[in-house]
C-alpha positions as CSV (number, residue, x, y, z in Angstrom):
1,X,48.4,-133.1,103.9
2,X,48.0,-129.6,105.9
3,X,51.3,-127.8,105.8
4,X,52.0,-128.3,109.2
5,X,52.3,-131.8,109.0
6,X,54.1,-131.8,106.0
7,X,57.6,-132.4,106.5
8,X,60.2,-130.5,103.6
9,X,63.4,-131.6,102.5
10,X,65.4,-129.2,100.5
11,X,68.7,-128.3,98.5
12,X,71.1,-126.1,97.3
13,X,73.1,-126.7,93.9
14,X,76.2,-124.8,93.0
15,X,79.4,-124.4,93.6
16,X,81.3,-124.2,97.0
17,X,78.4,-124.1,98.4
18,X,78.8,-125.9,101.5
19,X,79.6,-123.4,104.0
20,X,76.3,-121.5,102.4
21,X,74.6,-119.9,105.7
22,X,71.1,-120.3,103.8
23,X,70.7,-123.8,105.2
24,X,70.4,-123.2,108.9
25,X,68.1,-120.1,107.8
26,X,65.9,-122.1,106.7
27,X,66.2,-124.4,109.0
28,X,65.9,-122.1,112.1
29,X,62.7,-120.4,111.2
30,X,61.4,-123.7,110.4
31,X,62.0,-124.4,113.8
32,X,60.6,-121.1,114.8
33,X,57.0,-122.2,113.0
34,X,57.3,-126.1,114.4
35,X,57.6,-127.4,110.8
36,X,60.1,-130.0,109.7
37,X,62.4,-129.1,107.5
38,X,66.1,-130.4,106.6
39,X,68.1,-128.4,103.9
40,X,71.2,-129.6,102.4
41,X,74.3,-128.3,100.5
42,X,74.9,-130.1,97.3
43,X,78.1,-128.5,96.3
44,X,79.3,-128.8,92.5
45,X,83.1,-128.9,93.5
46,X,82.9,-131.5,96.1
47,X,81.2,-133.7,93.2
48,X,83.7,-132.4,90.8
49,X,80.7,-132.0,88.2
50,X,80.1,-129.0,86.5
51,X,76.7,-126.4,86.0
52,X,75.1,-128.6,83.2
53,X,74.7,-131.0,86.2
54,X,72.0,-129.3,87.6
55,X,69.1,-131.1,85.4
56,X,70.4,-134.6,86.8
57,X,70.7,-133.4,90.3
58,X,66.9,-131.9,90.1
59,X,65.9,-135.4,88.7
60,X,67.5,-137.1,91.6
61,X,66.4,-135.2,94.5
62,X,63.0,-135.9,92.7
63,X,63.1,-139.2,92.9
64,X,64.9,-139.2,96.4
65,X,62.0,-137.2,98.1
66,X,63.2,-133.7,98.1
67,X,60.5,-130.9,97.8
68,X,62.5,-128.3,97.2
69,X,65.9,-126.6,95.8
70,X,67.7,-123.3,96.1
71,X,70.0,-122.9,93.0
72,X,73.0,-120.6,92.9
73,X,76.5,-119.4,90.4
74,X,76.8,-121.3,88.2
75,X,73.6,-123.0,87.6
76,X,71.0,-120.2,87.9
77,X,70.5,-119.9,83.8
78,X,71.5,-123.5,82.8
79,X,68.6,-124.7,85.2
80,X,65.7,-123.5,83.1
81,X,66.2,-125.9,80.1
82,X,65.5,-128.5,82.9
83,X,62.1,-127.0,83.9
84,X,58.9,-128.1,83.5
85,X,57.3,-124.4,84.3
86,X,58.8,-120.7,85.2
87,X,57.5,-117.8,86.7
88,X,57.1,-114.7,84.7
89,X,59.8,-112.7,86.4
90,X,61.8,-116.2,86.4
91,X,61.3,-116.0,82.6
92,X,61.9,-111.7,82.4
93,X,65.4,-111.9,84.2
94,X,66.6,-115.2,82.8
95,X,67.6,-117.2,86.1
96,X,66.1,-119.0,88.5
97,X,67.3,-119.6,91.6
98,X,64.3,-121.8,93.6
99,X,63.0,-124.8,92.0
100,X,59.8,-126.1,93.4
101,X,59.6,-129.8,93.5
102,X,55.8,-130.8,92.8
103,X,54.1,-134.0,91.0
104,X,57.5,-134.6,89.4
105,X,57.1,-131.5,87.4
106,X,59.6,-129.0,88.1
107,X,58.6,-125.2,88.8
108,X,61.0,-122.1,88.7
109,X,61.2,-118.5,90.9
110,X,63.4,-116.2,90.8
111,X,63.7,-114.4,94.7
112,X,67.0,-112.8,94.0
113,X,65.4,-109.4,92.3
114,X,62.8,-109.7,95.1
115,X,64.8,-110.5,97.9
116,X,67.5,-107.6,96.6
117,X,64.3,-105.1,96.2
118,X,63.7,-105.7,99.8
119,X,67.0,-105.0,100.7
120,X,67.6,-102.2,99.2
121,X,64.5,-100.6,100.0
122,X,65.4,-101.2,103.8
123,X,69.2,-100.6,103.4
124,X,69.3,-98.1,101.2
125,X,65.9,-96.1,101.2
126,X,67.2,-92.6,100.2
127,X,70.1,-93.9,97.4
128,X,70.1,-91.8,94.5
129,X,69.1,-94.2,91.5
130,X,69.9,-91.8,88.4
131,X,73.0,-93.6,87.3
132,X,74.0,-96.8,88.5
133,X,77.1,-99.1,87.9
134,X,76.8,-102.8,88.0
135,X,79.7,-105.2,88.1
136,X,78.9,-109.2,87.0
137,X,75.7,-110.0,84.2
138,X,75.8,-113.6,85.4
139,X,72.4,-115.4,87.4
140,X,72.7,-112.9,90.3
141,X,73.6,-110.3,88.0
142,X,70.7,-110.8,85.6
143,X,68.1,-110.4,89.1
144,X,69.5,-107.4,90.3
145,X,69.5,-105.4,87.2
146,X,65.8,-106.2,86.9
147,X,65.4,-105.2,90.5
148,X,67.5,-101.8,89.9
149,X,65.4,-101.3,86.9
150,X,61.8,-101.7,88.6
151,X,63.0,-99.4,91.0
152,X,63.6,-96.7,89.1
153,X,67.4,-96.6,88.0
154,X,67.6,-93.9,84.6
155,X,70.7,-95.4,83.5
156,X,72.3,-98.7,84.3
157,X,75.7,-99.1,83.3
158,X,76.6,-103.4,82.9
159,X,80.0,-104.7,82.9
160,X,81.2,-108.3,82.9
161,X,84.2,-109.7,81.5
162,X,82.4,-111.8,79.1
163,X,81.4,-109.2,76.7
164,X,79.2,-111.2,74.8
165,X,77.4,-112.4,78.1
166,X,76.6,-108.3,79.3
167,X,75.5,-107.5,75.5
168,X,72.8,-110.4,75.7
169,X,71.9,-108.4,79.3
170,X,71.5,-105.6,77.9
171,X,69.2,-106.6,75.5
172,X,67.1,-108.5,77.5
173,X,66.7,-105.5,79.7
174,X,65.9,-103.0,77.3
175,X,63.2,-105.3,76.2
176,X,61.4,-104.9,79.5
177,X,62.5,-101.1,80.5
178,X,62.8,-99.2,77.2
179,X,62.3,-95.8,79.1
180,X,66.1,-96.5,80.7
181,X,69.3,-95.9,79.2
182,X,70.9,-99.8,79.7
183,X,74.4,-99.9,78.1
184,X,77.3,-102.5,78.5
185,X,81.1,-102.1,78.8
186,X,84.3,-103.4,79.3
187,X,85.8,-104.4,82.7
188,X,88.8,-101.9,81.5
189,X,86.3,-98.6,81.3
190,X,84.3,-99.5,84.6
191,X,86.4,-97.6,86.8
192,X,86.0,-94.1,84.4
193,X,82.2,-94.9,84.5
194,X,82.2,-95.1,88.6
195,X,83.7,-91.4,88.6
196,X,79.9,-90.5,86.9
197,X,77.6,-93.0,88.6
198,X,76.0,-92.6,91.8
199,X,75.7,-95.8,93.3
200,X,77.9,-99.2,92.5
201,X,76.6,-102.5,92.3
202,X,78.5,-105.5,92.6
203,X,76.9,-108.8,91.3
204,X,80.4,-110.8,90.3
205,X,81.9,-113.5,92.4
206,X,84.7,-111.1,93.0
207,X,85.1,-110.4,97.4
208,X,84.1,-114.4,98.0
209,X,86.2,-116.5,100.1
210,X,87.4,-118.3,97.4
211,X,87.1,-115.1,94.8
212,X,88.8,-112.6,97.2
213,X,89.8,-109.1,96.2
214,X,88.3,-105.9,95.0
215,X,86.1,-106.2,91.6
216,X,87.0,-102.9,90.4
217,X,89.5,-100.1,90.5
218,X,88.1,-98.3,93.4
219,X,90.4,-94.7,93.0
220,X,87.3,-93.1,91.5
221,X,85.1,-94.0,94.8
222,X,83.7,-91.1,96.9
223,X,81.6,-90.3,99.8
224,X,79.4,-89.3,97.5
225,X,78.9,-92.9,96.1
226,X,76.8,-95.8,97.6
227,X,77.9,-99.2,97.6
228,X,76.0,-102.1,97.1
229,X,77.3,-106.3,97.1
230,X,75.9,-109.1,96.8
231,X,78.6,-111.3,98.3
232,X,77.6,-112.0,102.0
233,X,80.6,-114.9,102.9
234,X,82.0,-112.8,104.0
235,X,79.5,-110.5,104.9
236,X,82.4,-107.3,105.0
237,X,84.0,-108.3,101.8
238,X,87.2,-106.1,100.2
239,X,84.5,-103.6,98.5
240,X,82.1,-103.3,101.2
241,X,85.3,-102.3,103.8
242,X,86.7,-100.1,101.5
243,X,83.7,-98.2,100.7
244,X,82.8,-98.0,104.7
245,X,86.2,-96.6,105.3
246,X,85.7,-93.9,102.1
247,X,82.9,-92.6,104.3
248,X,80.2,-94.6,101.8
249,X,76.5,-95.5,102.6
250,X,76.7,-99.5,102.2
251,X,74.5,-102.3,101.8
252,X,76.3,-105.5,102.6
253,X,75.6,-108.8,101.0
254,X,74.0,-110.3,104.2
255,X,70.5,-108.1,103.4
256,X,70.2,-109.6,99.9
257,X,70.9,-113.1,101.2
258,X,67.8,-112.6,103.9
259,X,65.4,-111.3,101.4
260,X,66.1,-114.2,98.5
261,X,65.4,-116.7,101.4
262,X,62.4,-114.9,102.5
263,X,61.4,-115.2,99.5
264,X,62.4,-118.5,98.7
265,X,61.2,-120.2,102.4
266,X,57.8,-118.7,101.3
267,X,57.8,-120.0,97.8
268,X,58.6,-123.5,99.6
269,X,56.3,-123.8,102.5
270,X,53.6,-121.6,101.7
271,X,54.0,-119.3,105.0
272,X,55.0,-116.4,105.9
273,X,59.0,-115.7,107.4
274,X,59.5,-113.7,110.1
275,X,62.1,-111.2,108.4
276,X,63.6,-109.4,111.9
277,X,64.1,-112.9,113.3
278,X,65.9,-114.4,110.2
279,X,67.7,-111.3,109.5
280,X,69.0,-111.5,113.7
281,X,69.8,-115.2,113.1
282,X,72.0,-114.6,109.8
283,X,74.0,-112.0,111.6
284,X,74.8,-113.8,114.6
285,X,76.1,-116.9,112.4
286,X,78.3,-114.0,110.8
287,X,79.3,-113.0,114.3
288,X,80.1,-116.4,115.4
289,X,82.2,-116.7,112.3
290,X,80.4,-119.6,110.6
């Protein structure tokens, strides 16, 4: 079957995912390339079922037709011992966050590195990358460090309040960059460690709707700093207004959402996504206040 006959149906797994704009980004430059494609939310909470789910909601879609999912917090680790296959950057970082549907096998990608890459690349082109602290070691957490890593970053400073969780980071990472300094500490020392970094990265939960607030201490933030989240509902979180008002370069959560599902509507349908027209379409859901 040619690809433009093909029709997709696709999903997202995770929690509180149901006001997720990635749907109707798919779904519009789907309609933009005439192909038929219907994505739906499957949202952990609303099920009342927890991230070990994941492997029994893959088998069901699987058996209900679906080609494809997206996977997001807190399933992107727990989903690859329910995989048939991963990708070698899948396997590097440790999370997957697209599952390809194919044969009944099940195939993972990780487009969270790639997708933040892009961003910050087109965000953030002339950011100083010597010393760089990251908030969150989780799925999303995991993918941008390898990102921040591939693009340079000397030192990389992890924190996460589940000490054992940044350790294991770190020494995943050091196993694929051992020319960087990669260290882990506690939430309690991050805001000491912003006063020497030159960018911030935040990759915790921390700014959601349903996570709201600041993820760190922000009396150490300067104009001298550049902020970075990865939260994108809502697109201006606590952080990102904070650091605007500080006199900050930014790089809202919004860019990183458009370049995982780039990556991801690629990985899916084989075709290329127009990136201006997605990017257009994701801000003027934002605008509209979906």
């Amino acid at each position: 079957m040619s690809t433009l006959t093909q029709s997709y149906l696709v999903g997202l797994i995770g929690d509180g995912v149901l006001p997720s704009l990635t749907p109707p980004m798919h779904e519009r430059e789907a309609d933009a390339q005439a192909l038929r494609y219907l994505y739906r939310p499957i949202d952990l909470t609303a099920l009342r079922r927890d991230a070990q789910a994941v492997g029994e909601l893959l088998q069901s879609g699987a058996d209900l037709g679906f080609n494809a999912f997206n996977i997001t917090h807190p399933c992107k680790q727990v989903v690859l011992d329910f995989l048939d296959e991963v990708s070698d950057n899948a396997t590097a970082i440790g999370a997957v966050n697209t599952v390809i549907i194919k044969d009944g096998k099940f195939y993972g990608y990780n487009t969270d590195a790639s997708g933040f890459g892009w961003a910050l690349a087109g965000g953030l082109p002339n950011a100083k990358l010597d010393r760089v602290l990251q908030l969150g070691a989780g799925g999303a957490g995991a993918a941008v460090a390898f990102a921040l890593l591939a693009d340079g970053v000397k030192e990389l400073i992890i924190s996460d309040p589940e000490a054992v969780r940044a350790s294991e980071r770190v020494t995943e990472l050091k196993a694929h960059f051992p020319q960087a300094a990669i260290t882990a500490i506690r939430p309690e020392d991050a805001s000491a460690a912003l006063a020497e970094a030159d960018g911030l990265l935040n990759a915790s939960p921390i700014g959601m709707h349903h996570h709201p607030g600041l993820p760190i201490d922000i009396s150490n933030l300067t104009a001298e700093h550049w902020v970075a989240d990865c939260v994108y509902r809502p697109v201006d979180t606590a952080l990102i207004t904070a650091a605007r008002e500080l006199g900050c370069q930014v790089l809202d959560g919004g860019n990183m959402a458009v370049g995982q599902a780039l990556d991801a509507f690629g990985i899916i349908t084989g075709l290329t996504p127009n990136a201006g027209r997605m990017h257009a379409h994701l801000l003027e859901m934002l605008e509209a206040g979906f």
